[in-house]
N, C-alpha and C positions, 0 to 999 in steps of 0.2 A: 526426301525434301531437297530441293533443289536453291542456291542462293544465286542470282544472277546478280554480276558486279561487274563495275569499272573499276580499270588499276587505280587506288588513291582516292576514290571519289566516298560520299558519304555511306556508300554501302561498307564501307571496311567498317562502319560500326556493329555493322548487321554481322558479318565474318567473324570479329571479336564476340560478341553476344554470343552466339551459336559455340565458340570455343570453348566459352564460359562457362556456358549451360549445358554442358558436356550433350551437346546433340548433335546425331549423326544428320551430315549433309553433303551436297555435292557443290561443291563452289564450279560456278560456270562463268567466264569471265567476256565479259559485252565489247568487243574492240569500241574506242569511241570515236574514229571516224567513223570506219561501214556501219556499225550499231550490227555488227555481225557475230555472231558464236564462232567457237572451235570448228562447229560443223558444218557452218556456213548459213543457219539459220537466220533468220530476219527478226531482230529483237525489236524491231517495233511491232510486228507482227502475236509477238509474245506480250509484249506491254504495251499495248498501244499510245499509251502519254511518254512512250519514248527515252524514259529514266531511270535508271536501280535506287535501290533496290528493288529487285521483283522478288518474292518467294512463291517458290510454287512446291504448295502442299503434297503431303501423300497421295490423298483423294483426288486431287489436279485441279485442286481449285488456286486461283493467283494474287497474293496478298501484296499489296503497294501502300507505300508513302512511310518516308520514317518512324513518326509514331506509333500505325498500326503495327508496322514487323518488330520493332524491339520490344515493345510489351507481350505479341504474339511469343516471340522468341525464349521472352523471361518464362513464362507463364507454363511453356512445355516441361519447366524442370522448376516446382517452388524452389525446390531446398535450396538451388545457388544461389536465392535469394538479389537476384536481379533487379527484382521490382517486388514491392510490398504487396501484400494481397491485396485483391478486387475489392472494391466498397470501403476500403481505410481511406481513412486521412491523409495517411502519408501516399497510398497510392494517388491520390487526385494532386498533392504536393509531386510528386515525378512526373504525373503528365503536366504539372504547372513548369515544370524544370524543359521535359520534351519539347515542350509548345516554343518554350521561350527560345530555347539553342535553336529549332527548324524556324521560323520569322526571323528572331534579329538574330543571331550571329551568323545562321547559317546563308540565309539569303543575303545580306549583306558583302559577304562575300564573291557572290556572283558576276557582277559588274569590272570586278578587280582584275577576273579569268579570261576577263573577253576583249582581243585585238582591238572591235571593230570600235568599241566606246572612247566618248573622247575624255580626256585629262580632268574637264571639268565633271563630268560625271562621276570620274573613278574618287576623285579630292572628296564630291559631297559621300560616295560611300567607305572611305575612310573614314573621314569625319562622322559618320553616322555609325561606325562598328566602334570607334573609341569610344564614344558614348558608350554604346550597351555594352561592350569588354568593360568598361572603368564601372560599370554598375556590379557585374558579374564578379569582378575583384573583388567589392565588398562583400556581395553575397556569400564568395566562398571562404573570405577571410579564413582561417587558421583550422576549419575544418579538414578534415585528411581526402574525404570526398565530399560532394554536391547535397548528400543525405547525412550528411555525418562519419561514422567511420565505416558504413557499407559501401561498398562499390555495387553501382546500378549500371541497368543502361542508360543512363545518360551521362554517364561519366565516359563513356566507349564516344557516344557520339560528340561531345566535348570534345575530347581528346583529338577524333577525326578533324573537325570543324576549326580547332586551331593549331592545329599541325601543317594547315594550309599556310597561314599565317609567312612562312618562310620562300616559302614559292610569289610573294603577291608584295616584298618590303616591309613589310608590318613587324614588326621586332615586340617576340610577346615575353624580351624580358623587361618592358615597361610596366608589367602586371605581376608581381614576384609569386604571390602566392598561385596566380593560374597557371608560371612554367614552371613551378612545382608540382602541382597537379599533373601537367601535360608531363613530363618527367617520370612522376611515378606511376602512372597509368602505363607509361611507353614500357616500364621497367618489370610489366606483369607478364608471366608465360605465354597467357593465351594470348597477349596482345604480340609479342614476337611471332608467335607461331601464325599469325596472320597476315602480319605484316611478310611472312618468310611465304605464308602460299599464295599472297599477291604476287610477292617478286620485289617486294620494296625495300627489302634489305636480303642481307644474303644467310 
């Protein structure tokens, strides 16, 4: 299995999952100027919408877009208990939670990343992430994670999604219980160990 990623970008959810779920894989890292591999490959040629995460299967087939790869990812290994089994309740409650962080938190942030946008643009997407941040504070009030006291993926891509937060002015100690969350997420093995085969810490 192959994971194609950006340094920092949402795919380090995908990275930490995979650590998680103790499966074996080859992290291949996407330059994001050239959008070029190691080997000089053309990753738009690999994913053609031009984004990571990509995973590419055993068999060579190529899994894209947040929600499919981190549920793909849980589901390789139940017992880490990543994600609740297929057909529960609680699993449709995780894609309720995946849905929610890839729309508003995560696309929200997008605007924030980019030179060319102007001040007013970036104002109304601030103003639009404190809202769903200030909703999300409640939701996770005093829980230990997003499900309770399991850690899922969606706590991986949480964790990614506002760790950005520091790079863009946003200060996520305005929300106490989510930089404790982003805290103790940051403070788990496999999330070190990911963050160390990005390069994002040492």
């Amino acid at each position: 299995m192959k994971l194609y990623y950006m340094k920092g970008a949402c795919s380090l959810a995908s990275y930490i999952s995979l650590n998680e779920a103790g499966v074996k894989f080859e992290a291949i890292q996407v330059d994001h100027k050239t959008h070029k591999t190691p080997d000089g490959a053309d990753f738009n040629a690999i994913n053609t919408k031009g984004y990571v995460p990509a995973l590419r299967l055993d068999n060579g087939e190529l899994l894209t877009e947040n929600v499919a790869v981190l549920q793909y990812i849980a589901d390789r290994n139940p017992a880490s208990k990543l994600a609740p089994p297929a057909g529960t309740m609680e699993r449709y409650h995780l894609m309720e939670w995946l849905s929610y962080i890839n729309s508003e938190i995560h696309k929200s942030f997008g605007p924030l990343f980019a030179p060319a946008v102007s001040e007013d643009v970036k104002q109304f997407a601030r103003d639009n992430l404190t809202k769903r941040v200030d909703w999300l504070e409640k939701a996770l009030g005093a829980k230990t994670y997003l499900m309770g006291e399991q850690f899922t993926v969606a706590d991986a891509y949480l964790y990614v999604v506002l760790g950005w937060s520091r790079h863009v002015g946003v200060d996520l100690g305005k929300w106490p219980a989510l930089k404790r969350h982003n805290e103790r997420v940051g403070a788990r093995p496999h999330v070190i160990a990911a963050l160390k085969g990005e390069g994002l810490i040492k």
